[in-house]
N, C-alpha and C positions, 0 to 999 in steps of 0.2 A: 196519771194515764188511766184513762177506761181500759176495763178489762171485760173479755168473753169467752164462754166455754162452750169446745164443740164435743157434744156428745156421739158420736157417729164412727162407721167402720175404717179400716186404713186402706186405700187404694196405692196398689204396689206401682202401679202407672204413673199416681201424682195428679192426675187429672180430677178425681173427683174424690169424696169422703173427708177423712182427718185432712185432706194435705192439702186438697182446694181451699178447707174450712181456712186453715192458718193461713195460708197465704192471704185470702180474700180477707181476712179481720186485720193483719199485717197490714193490707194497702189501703185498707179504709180506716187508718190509723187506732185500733185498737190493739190491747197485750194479748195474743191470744194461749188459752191452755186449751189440753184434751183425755177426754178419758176415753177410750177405746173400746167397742164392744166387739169388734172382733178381726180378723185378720183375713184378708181374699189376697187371692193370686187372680189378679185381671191385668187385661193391657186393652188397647183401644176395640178389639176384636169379639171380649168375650171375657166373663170370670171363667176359670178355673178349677176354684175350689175356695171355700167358704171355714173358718177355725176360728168360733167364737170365744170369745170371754168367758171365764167363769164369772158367775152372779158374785160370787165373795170376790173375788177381783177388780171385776166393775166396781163392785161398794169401795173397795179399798182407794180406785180411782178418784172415785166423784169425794169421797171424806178428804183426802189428801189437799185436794184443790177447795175445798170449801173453808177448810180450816184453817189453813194460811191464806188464801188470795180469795176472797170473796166475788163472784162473778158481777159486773155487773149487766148482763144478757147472758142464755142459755141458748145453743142451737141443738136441736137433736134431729140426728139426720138417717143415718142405718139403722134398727135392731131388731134382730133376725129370730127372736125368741120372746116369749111369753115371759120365761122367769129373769132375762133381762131387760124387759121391759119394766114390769114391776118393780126389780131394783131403784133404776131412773125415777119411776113416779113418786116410789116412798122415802127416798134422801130429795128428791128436790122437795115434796112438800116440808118434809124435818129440817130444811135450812130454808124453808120459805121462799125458795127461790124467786127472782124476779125478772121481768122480760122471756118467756119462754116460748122459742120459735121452736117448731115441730113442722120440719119436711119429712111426711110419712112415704118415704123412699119404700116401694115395695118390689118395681123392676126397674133394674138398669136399662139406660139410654140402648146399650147394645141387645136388651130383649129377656136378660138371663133375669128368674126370678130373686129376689133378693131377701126376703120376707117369708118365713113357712107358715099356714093356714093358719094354727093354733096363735101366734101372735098379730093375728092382724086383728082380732075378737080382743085382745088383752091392749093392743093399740086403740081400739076405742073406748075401751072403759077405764082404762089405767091413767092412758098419757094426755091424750088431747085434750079430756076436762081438762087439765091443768095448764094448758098452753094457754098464752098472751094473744099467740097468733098460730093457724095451721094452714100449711100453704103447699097443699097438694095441687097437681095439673089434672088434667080431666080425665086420664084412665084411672088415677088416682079416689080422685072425687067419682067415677060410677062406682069402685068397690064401698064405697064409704056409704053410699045414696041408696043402691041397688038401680039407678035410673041413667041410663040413657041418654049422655050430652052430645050433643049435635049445634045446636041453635044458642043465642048468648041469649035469649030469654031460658033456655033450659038450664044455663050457667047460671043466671041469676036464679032462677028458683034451687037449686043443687047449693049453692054460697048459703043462701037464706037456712036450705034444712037441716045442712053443717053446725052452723051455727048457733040453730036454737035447740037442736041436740044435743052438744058439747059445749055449750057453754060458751066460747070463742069469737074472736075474731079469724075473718077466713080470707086465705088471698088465694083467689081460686087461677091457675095459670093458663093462657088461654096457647100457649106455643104447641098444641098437641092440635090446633086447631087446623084446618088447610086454608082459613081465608087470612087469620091473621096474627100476632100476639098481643093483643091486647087482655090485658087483665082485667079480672072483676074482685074489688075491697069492698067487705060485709062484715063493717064495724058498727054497731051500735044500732042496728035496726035498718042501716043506710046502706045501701048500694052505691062505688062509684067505682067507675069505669078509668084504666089509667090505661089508654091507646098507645100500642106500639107498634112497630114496624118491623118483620122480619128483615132478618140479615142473613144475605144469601151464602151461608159458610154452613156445610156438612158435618164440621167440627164440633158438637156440641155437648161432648162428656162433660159430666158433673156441672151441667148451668143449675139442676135443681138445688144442690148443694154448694152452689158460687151464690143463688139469689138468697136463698135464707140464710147464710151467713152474714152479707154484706147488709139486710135487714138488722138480723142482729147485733148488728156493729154499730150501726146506727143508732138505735135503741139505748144501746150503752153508753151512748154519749149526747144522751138527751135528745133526740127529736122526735115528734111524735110518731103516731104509727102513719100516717097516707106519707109524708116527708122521707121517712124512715124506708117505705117503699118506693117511691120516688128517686131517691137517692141509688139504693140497690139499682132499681131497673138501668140506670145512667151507668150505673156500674159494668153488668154485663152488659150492656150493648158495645161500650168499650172494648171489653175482654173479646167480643167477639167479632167487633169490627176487626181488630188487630190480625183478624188471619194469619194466626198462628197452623199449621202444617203437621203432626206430626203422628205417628203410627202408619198402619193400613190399615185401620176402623175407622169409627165416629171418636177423631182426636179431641185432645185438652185447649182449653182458651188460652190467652195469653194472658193471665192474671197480674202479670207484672207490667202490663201493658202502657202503665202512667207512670213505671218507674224512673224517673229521672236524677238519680243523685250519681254525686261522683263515683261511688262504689262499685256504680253499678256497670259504669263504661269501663 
């Protein structure tokens, strides 16, 4: 069995973070592990309060799971600090890690910041070099650019300068968009466009960290990166057709939405 590690914070809701990760590498048939960088009190409304990791903790995490169960994909999704940031970039380079998807989450669906100033400077020099793939949405990619997306020719030029800055492949999200969701992949010098259709559900905690998971799932069990995306997108449009209901926020998808085994009825 393919296996994947989510790098990212825990949501006490379930909706988004460590617990979207596992579930989503779960249904997309992957083993999944996680190391933890830190702990929030959120529910569909609003975080609470934020109690990171210690750096020697986090290391203690990521060695634990490298050294018995070798990953094969990486998602890193929360990290709310500079020196655990660093941690992340210098054990995955010291196990050479492979497949490394980076949703550089900096604010929650519900608005709260999620990311403090001094690491989002250590997110770009630390972590994304080292990503396979970086798959920010577009408030994301203006902090990243310093530019101003509007237009999907401005998406494509913001993919392109991602990309030949860090090194990477970019999967730029276009759901921040008002006309539509269609994405832009800037692998390899190429632009292509993977058109999608908004789905009319309000519910949409942790899609950022449902898509880069369900990528990295993929990944781990061989398909290449556009397929690999592909596959994801199919994913949550599922999760999110399912019109699942729950909170008084911006609720969780239905990630178990394809679950059909005996167990489960």
């Amino acid at each position: 069995m393919k296996t994947a590690l989510s790098i990212a914070g825990s949501d006490s809701c379930g909706g988004a973070g460590i617990q979207a990760d596992i579930k989503t590498m779960t249904l997309n048939g992957v083993y999944a592990m996680s190391a933890i960088t830190a702990l929030t009190a959120q529910n569909t409304t609003g975080v609470r309060s934020i109690q990171d990791s210690s750096p020697e903790f986090l290391k203690d995490q990521i060695d634990a799971v490298f050294e018995d169960i070798f990953p094969d994909a990486v998602k890193i999704g929360m990290v709310s600090s500079a020196e655990l940031i660093k941690v992340i970039a210098e054990r995955l380079t010291f196990y050479k890690a492979k497949n490394i998807v980076v949703d550089p989450v900096m604010v929650a669906t519900s608005g709260a910041s999620l990311i403090r100033t001094g690491a989002v400077s250590a997110l770009e020099k630390e972590l994304i070099p080292i990503a396979y793939l970086v798959t920010p949405n577009i408030p994301e990619a203006e902090m990243l650019t310093g530019n101003k997306i509007v237009t999907r020719d401005d998406m494509q030029k913001s993919a392109k300068q991602i990309a030949e800055a860090y090194g990477c492949n970019v999967l730029l999200k276009g759901g921040h968009s008002v006309n539509d969701a269609s994405d832009l992949l800037y692998s390899d010098g190429q632009a292509q466009w993977l058109e999608g259709k908004k789905i009319n559900n309000p519910n949409t905690h942790g899609t950022g960290c449902t898509l880069s998971s369900a990528i990295a799932s993929n990944l781990a069990k061989g398909y290449g990166l556009a397929d690999s995306v592909k596959r994801a997108k199919e994913f949550i449009s599922g999760a999110l057709s399912a019109m699942l209901d729950l909170g008084q926020g911006s609720g969780p998808m239905n990630h178990a939405f394809d679950l059909n085994s005996y167990f489960a009825k």
